[in-house]
DRENPA-936278 format. One line per 8 residues: their letters; for each residue x, y, z of C-alpha. Coordinates in steps of 0.001 Angstrom, whole numbers. Layout:
REM residues N
A = X,Y,Z; ...
This chain:
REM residues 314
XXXXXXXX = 48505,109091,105745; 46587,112445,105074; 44817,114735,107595; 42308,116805,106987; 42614,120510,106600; 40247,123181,106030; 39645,122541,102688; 42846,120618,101792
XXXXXXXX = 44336,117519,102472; 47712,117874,103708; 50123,114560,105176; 50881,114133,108729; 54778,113928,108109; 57110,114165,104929; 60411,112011,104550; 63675,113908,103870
XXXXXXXX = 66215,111578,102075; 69253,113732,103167; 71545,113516,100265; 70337,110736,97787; 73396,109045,95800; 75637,109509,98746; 73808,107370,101178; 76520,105447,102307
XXXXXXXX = 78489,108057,102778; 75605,110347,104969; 77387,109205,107943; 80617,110333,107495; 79833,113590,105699; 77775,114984,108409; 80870,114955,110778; 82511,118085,108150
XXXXXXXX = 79028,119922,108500; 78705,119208,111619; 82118,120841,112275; 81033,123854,110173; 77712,124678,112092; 80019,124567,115426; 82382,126875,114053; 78963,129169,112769
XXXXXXXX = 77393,128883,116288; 80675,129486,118172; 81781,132487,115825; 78243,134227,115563; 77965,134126,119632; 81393,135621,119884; 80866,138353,117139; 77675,139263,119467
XXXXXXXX = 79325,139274,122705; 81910,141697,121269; 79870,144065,119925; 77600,143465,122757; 80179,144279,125572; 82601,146759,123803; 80473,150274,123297; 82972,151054,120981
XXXXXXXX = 81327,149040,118668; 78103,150471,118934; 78366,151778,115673; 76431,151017,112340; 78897,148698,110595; 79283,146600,114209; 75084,146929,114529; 74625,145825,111318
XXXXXXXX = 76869,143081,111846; 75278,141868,115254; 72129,141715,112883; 74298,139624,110682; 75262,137454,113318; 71835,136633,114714; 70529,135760,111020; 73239,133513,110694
XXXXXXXX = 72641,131800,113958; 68503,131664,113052; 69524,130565,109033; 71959,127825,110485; 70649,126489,113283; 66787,126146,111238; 67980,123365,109174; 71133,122081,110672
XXXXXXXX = 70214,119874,114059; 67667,118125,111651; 70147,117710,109062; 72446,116092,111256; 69653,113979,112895; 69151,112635,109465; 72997,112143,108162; 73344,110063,111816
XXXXXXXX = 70155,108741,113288; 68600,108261,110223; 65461,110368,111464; 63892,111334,107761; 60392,111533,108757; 59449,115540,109687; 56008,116788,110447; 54091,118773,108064
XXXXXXXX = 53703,121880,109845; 57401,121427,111146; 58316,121160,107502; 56439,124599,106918; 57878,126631,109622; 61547,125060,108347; 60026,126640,104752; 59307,130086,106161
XXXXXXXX = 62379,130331,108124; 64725,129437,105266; 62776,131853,103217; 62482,134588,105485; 65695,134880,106603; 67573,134425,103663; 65363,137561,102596; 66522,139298,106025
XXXXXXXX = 70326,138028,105135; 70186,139908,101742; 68632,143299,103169; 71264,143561,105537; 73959,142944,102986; 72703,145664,101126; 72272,147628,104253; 75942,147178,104708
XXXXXXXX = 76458,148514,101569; 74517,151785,102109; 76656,151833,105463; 79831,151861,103397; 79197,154186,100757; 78076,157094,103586; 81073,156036,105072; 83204,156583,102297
XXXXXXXX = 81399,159236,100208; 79795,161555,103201; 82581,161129,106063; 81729,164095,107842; 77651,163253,107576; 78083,159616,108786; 77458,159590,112089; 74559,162261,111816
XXXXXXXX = 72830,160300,109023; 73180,156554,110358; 72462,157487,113725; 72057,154246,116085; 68084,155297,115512; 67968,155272,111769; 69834,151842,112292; 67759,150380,114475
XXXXXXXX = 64656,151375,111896; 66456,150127,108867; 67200,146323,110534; 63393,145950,111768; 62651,147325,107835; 64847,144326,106356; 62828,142185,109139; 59439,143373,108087
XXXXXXXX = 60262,142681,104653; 61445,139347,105310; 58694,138091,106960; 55789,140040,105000; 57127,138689,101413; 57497,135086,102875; 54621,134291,104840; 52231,133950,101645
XXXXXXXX = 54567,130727,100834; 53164,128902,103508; 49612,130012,103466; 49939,129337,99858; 50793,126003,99855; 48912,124888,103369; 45618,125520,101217; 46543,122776,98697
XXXXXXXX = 46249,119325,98282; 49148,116939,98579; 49950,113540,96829; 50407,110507,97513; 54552,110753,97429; 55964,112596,100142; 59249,112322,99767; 61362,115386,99537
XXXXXXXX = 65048,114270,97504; 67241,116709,100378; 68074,117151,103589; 65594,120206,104891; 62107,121254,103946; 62384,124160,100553; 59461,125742,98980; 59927,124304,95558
XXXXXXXX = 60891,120944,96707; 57900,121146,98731; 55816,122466,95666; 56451,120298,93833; 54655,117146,95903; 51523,119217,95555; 48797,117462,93343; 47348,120969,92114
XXXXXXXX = 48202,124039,89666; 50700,125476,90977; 51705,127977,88471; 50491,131017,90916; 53145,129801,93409; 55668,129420,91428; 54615,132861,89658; 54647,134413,93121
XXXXXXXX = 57737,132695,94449; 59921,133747,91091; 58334,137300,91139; 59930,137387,95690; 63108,135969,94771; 64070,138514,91692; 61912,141443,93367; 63594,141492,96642
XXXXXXXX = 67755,140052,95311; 67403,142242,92183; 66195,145027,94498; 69636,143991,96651; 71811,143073,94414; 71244,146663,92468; 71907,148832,95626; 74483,147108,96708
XXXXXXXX = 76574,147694,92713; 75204,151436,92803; 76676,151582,96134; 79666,150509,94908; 80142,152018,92028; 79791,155369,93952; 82707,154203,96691; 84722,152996,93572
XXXXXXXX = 84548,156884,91988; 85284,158047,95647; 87719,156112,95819; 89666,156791,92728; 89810,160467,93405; 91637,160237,96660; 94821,161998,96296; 96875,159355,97949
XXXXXXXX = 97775,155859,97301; 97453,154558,101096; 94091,156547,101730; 92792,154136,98622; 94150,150949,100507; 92606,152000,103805; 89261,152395,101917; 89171,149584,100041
XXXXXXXX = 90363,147516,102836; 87062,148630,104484; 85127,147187,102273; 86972,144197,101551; 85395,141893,104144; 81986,143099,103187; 82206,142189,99510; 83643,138559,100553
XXXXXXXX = 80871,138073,102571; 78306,139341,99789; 80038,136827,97226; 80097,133678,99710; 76347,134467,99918; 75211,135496,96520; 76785,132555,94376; 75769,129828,96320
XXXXXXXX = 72268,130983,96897; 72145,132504,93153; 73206,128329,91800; 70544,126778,94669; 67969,129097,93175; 68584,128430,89341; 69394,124669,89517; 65849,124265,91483
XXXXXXXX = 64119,125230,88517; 65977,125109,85247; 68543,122724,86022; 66941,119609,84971; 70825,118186,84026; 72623,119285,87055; 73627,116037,88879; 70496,115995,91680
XXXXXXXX = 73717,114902,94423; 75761,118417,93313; 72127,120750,93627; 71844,119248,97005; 75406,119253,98074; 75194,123008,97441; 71873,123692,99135; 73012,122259,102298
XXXXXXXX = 76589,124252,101978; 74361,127350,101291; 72895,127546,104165; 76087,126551,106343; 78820,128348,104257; 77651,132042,104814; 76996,131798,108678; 80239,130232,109237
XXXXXXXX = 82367,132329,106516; 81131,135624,107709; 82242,135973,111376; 85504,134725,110416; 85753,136870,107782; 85084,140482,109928; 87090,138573,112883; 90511,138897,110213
XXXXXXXX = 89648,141672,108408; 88239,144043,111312; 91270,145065,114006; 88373,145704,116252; 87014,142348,116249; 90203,140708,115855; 91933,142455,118849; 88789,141618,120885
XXXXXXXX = 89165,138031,120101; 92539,137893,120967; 92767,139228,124354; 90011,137190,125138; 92008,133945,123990; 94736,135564,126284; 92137,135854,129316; 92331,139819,129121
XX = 88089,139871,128502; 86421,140348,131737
């Protein structure tokens, strides 16, 4: 069934198949993923209630984090409930302009996920190359600006997806082959040309993670050098160690996201069960990975977490 737009036809609902090949399986894999996005929620909220209540932590790494955390939570929780819906009530059907809000929060805040990586980055390499100049340069200010930047970005770069693709016409097959609402898997039920939206959408993705993804190595190459030319063995450990957690967390979401991305549109061999297995985990993985990650690797964090497990939080 079609309804009318303004000058487009667009359906009233699309059906998401969840994960096609596994479907007698759906209701037994969703208990794992559902154990993951518990673990993500639970985390993120403690991460935030840390930093939140410990004004020791009101500095840029911890702020940047907190921005982390509440991405995570907004990535996670925009595709999860309805994934699990699917995997155990067998609810497929999703409304059209449901579908394009999932779109543009997917989008967006991937987009805001990557800017604050890189952020991070920036955060370390002050850190480690300008000690004395850190906390004059990343003042809670200059912070606060760069986070509603990343934002900004985010949601500026994105929001011509959906505009984009509510002005077009639809076929007859709505069916989307996965488990939450994508931009290309959405494109590609459109009965139109849509080389300008896959033009734009290519030109967003390697705009805004090359942009990233080159700050972040020139960021690190620069701490590396820094690095190198301390004069002491356990000075080098202590700054690596640093920036340790931050470059697991930039790998747990680069490679997944960086496979999702290439396997929607030149992976015509890749196994459609394995692109969507790893588009669900890409959007899970991250969010739970990355408070657990800072909870080891920080003392702060970690120390927090355990006198609270103790009953020493107030």
């Amino acid at each position: 069934m079609l309804a009318s737009g303004n000058n487009s036809l667009h359906p009233v609902s699309f059906i998401l198949l969840g994960i096609p090949g596994l479907e007698n399986y759906q209701f037994w894999i969703a208990f794992p993923l559902c154990a993951m996005y518990l673990v993500a929620i639970v985390g993120n909220i403690v991460v935030l209630h840390i930093i939140r209540t410990d004004h020791t932590l009101h500095e840029p790494m911890y702020l940047f984090l907190a921005m982390l955390a509440v991405t995570d939570l907004t990535l996670s929780s925009s595709t999860q409930p309805k994934m699990l819906a699917i995997l155990w009530f067998h609810a497929h059907e999703i409304e059209y302009h449901a579908c394009l809000i999932q779109v543009f929060f997917i989008h967006a805040f991937s987009s805001v996920e990557s800017g604050l990586l890189m952020a991070m980055a920036l955060d370390r390499y002050v850190a480690i190359c300008f000690p004395l100049h850190h906390s004059t340069v990343l003042t809670p200010a200059v912070v606060g600006k760069l986070g509603a930047a990343v934002m900004m970005r985010g949601l500026l770069w994105v929001s011509p997806f959906c505009f984009m693709v509510s002005r077009m016409p639809f076929c007859t097959n709505h069916v989307i082959p996965q488990s939450y609402c994508e931009h290309m898997a959405v494109l590609k039920l459109v009965c139109a040309d849509t080389r300008v939206n896959r033009a734009y959408g290519l030109f967003v993705a390697f705009s805004l993670a090359a942009f990233d993804i080159i700050v972040i190595s020139i960021s690190y190459v620069m701490i590396l050098r820094t690095v190198l030319r301390l004069p002491s063995e356990e000075a080098r450990l202590k700054a690596f160690g640093t920036c340790a957690s931050h470059i697991c967390v930039i790998l747990a979401f680069y490679i997944p996201a960086l496979f999702t991305f290439l396997t929607h549109r030149f992976g015509h061999h890749v196994p459609r069960v394995v692109h969507v297995m790893f588009a669900n985990l890409y959007l899970l993985v991250p969010p739970m990975l990355n408070p657990i990650i800072y909870g080891v690797r920080t003392k702060q964090i970690r120390d927090r977490v355990i006198q609270g497990c103790c009953g020493k939080i107030p």
